[in-house]
C-alpha positions, 0 to 999 in steps of 0.5 A: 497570453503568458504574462501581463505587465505595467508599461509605466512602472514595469518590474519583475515583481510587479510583471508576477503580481499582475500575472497572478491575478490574471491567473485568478480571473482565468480560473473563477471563469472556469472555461476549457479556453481559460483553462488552456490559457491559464496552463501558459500563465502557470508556466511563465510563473513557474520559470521566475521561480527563485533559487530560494523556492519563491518568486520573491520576499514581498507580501504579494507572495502568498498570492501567487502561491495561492493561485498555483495552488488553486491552478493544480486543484482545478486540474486535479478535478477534471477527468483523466482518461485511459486509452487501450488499444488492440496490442493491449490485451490482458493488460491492466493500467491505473490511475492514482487518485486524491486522497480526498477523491469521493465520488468516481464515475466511470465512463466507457467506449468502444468495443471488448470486454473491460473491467473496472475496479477501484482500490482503498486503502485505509486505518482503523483506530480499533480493528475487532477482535475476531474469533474465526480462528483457534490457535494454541502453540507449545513449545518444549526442549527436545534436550535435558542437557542443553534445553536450548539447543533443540525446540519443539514448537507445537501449534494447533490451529482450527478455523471456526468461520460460519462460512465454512472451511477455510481453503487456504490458510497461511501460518507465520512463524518468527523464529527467535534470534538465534534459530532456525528451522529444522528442514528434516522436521518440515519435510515430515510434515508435508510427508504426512500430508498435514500441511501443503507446503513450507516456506523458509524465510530470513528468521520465520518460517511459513506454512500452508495448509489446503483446508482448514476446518472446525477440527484441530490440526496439530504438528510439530517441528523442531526448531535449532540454536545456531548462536547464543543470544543473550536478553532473547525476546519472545517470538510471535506465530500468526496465521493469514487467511486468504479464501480462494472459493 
C-alpha cells in the first residue's frame, strides 16, 4: 500500500489529502504492520513534494505536514540498536538522542565485556562561585626605559579542595595583543621542577602542574612586545582542574 485515490473525482491534491489521512489511521494504530505500511505511505508522500517545499497551496497542507510530523516522532520512539562483532574490539559507537529523551533503558546480549555510558550536556543560568582555587597573578615591567617591552607576569596558585591535592591542573594565560611568550623563561620554570610542562598556543600559553596543594606555588615568566598595539585590552588567566585519581 503507497497511496489511496478517488476514482470518481481523482487529482493530485485530493490522491495526497486521502493519503495523509491514511497515514493518520495507520499511525493511531501503532502495529509493527502499520509502522511498515506507514514507511511506504511517507515515501510516496514525500516524492510529491513541490519545488517550493510543500505538497501544495491549499488549506489540506498543514495535515499533511502534520502527519509527517507525527510519522517521524513515532520512529524517533522505538528502539534503536547497536551491533558489535568479534573485529570490533576496544572500539566504541554512539547514538544520538532526543533533546527531550528522559528515560533510557538498556538492554544487552551475548557474550564479552561491554560498557555502557550516556553523556548530557546542559547550561546553567547561575554556576556557583567556587573557592577550591586561590590565584593571584602580578604583573610588572622588567624595563625602566620602555616599561612595555619586557613583562614580568607572576602568578601564585594553591588549590584549597577538601578533597585533598589536586593531581593535575592546567592554567591558561591569553597573552595580550601584541605579545608573546619569553620561550628561555618557560624552560627555567620546567628547569626548576615547579611546573611539569608548558604549551605555547596562537596568543596564550598553557601550563601544567603534577600537584597542587594548600601551599602556594609561585613563578614567574616574561612575556615580550613584538608589535604595538594601540586601545590594548586587558587579558584573562585561568586554571582547569582535571583530577586524575
Amino acid at each position: 500500500m503507497l497511496w489511496w485515490t478517488n476514482k470518481e473525482n481523482s487529482s493530485l491534491t485530493s490522491d495526497i489529502e486521502i493519503t495523509s489521512y491514511v497515514l493518520l489511521s495507520l499511525l493511531e494504530e501503532n502495529t509493527t504492520e502499520n509502522l511498515a505500511n506507514a514507511h511506504s505511505v511517507v515515501r510516496w508522500l514525500s516524492s510529491k513534494y513541490s519545488h517550493s517545499g510543500g505538497h501544495c497551496g491549499g488549506p489540506e497542507c498543514p495535515n499533511q505536514i502534520f502527519q509527517h510530523t507525527k510519522f517521524e516522532k513515532k520512529l524517533t520512539n522505538k528502539r534503536k540498536n547497536l551491533i558489535f562483532k568479534s573485529e570490533d574490539n576496544l572500539k566504541s559507537k554512539k547514538i544520538i538522542l532526543d533533546d527531550n529523551t528522559s528515560n533510557i533503558k538498556i538492554s544487552v546480549d551475548g557474550e564479552g565485556c561491554v560498557l555502557a555510558q550516556t553523556v548530557h550536556s546542559y547550561y546553567l543560568t547561575d554556576i556557583p562561585k567556587s573557592e577550591a582555587f586561590k590565584l593571584a597573578v602580578d604583573v610588572e615591567p622588567v624595563s625602566t626605559i620602555d616599561k612595555c617591552s619586557i613583562t614580568s607576569v607572576s602568578p601564585c596558585l594553591a588549590y584549597m579542595g577538601a578533597d585533598g591535592p589536586a593531581n593535575m591542573a592546567v592554567m591558561e594565560v591569553m597573552l595580550p595583543s601584541g605579545y608573546q611568550a619569553d620561550r628561555a623563561s618557560l624552560y627555567r620554570l620546567v628547569d626548576s621542577e615547579k611546573v611539569k610542562m608548558f604549551e605555547e598556543l596562537k596568543n596564550k600559553v598553557n601550563i601544567y602542574f603534577t600537584k597542587l596543594d594548600k601551599q602556594l606555588t609561585c613563578f614567574s615568566f616574561n612575556i615580550n612586545e613584538h608589535s604595538l598595539v594601540e586601545a590594548r585590552t586587558d587579558s584573562i588567566i585561568r586554571r582547569i582542574l582535571q583530577r586524575l585519581d
